[in-house]
C-alpha positions, 0 to 999 in steps of 0.5 A: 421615059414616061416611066422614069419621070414618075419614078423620078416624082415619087422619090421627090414626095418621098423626100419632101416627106421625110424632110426634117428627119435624119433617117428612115429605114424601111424592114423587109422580111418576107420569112417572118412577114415583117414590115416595118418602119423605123423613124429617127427625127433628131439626135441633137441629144442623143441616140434617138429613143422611141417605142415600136407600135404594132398596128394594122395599117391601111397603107404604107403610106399610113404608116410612114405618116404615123412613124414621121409624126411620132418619132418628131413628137419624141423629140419634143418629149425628150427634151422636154424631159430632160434626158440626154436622147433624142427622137425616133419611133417604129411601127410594124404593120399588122395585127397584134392579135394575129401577125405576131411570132418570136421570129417576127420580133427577132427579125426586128431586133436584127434591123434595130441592131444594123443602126449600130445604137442609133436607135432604142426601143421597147414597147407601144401600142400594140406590143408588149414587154414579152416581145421584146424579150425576142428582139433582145436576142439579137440585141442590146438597144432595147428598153423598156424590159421586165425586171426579171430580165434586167429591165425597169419593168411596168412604166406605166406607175412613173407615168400615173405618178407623172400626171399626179405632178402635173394635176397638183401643178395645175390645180396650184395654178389655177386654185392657189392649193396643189391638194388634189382632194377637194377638186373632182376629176373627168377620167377618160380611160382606166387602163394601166396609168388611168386606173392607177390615177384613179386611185390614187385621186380616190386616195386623197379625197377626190370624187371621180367621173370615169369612163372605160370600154371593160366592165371589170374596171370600171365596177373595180374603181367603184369598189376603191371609191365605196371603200373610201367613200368617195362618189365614182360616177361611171359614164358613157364614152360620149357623156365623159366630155360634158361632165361637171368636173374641175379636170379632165383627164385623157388616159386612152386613145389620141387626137379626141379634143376635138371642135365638137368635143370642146363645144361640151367641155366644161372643166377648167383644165385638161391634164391626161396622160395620152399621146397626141390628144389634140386633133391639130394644134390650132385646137389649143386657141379654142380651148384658151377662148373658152377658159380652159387651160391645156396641160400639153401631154408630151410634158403630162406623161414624160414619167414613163419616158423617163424610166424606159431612158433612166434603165439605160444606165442601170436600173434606179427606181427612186432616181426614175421617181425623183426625176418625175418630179420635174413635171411639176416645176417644168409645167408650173414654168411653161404656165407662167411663160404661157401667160407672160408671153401671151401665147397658148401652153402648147406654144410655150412647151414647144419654144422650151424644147427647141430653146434645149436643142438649139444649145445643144447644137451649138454645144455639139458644133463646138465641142464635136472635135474634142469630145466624142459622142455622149451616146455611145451607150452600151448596156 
């Protein structure tokens, strides 16, 4: 007795936790040692879309904390960026480096492929588009892909030319002039989207504080700025916070805005291009407090989104670039809305997302006897 009532209990917390999600889906393979968990939070605006994070978890519980808190965080982006998916993610646990197989990926496609086009996915934290390459054996929901197999290859150059929007939006906001030359830039992480940010700052004049953990990079982007002339100052991981730059851009790792990390801040803005900087969301008043303004990173980043969404329909390099576009005009307006409302960036962003999908609910409700499922894709 004893026993079914615990089994009772955890299946409630269980629920309690999934609660707001529309499903998720534990994968079990003991052949190929796959353990994952796909997440799909909301289809209002369409299949749910989200890349698949490889990582070795402490727990299962871990897992399923990450996987619930970034396929929520995908619908946001998603509707954010104005495309017609909805949010999902998956995490498989294990080490990248040492747990990976084609058959571990193909195991993984056969599940993706059991939800019947729910669910698209491709690469994240810890998997690569070779992958995949695997996975898209057994099936057809998966973007993100390189050119060579039909796909829109390396996201990370609409996602650099993403931030590069979102950094002329804010230097408007805040200084009256989009050009990005006569302002200086604390650049935290130069890997793909931050060498590629970098560059281009290089390009137009600006002069940059960098920080990465690989030598290689960091003595590459010194080259471009003597090249240019231009001052590249490389600091260490912990002095990147207290630089006297104008901007701070996060292109690495997540949740390092932090109380300790504000306390040294002294830029005017933040405006990077990694997930989830923010350790929690009350992080946001401080920043308002101390006159800095917060680019959320859900709206910094969408170019990559865009693209890896955008491939689903046949590849279309321009459109993907003329898309990106948009963060300007979308971060300019959640700016403005911030300001007029009171409220904080963050505050503003979520509001415009969820303004999106309560018209599109409405729309579904009212059209769903007419009108089948916009998201019936096929590639």
């Amino acid at each position: 007795m004893m026993q079914l009532e615990k089994t009772k209990l955890q299946q409630e917390d269980i629920f309690k936790k999934i609660a707001g999600h529309e499903q998720v889906m534990f994968c079990n393979d003991p052949v190929t040692g796959l353990q994952a968990i796909i997440a799909i939070h909301d289809t209002t605006l369409g299949p749910a879309l989200g890349g698949t994070r490889m990582y070795p978890y402490e727990s299962v519980e871990e897992a399923l904390e990450d996987v619930l808190r970034l396929s929520e965080g995908m619908t946001y982006k998603c509707a954010a960026a104005d495309i017609d998916f909805g949010g999902g993610k998956a995490v498989i646990i294990g080490n990248p480096e040492t747990d990976k197989s084609p058959a571990l990926f193909r195991a993984f496609g056969q599940f993706v492929d059991s939800l019947n086009g729910r669910f698209y996915t491709g690469t994240d934290m810890g998997t690569t588009m070779d992958d995949f390459v695997h996975a898209l054996k057994e099936t057809n929901f998966i973007n993100g892909i390189p050119e060579a197999y039909g796909g829109g290859g390396d996201s990370s150059i609409p996602t650099s030319q993403g931030v590069i929007y979102a950094l002329e939006a804010t230097n408007y906001y805040l200084f009256g002039d989009k050009s990005l030359g006569e302002r200086s830039y604390a650049i935290q992480g130069l890997g793909k989207v931050g060498f590629k940010v970098a560059e281009h700052l290089l390009t137009e004049g600006a002069n940059l504080y960098v920080t990465d953990i690989h030598e290689d990079v960091l003595m590459k982007i010194q080259e471009k700025g003597n090249e240019l002339n231009r001052t590249v100052t490389v600091v260490s991981s912990e002095d990147i916070y207290s630089v006297d730059a104008d901007i701070f851009v996060p292109c690495a790792m997540g949740a390092i805005i932090k109380e300790q990390t504000i306390a040294q801040l002294q830029v005017k803005a933040i405006v990077g291009s990694a997930n989830n900087q923010l350790a929690h969301t009350g992080l946001v008043e401080q920043l308002t407090e101390k006159g800095i303004l917060y680019a959320p990173d859900y709206i910094v980043n969408a170019g990559g989104l865009i693209q890896v969404s955008d491939e689903l329909y046949g590849v279309n390099k321009e459109r993907v670039l003329l898309k990106t576009k948009s963060i300007y005009d979308s971060l300019l307006d959640i700016y403005d809305q911030a300001k007029q409302q009171k409220i904080s960036t963050v505050e503003a962003a979520d509001q415009k997302c969820q303004k999106v999908l309560h018209e599109q609910k409405n729309r579904n409700s009212f059209f769903s006897r007419t009108i089948r499922p916009k998201w019936n894709i096929q590639k």
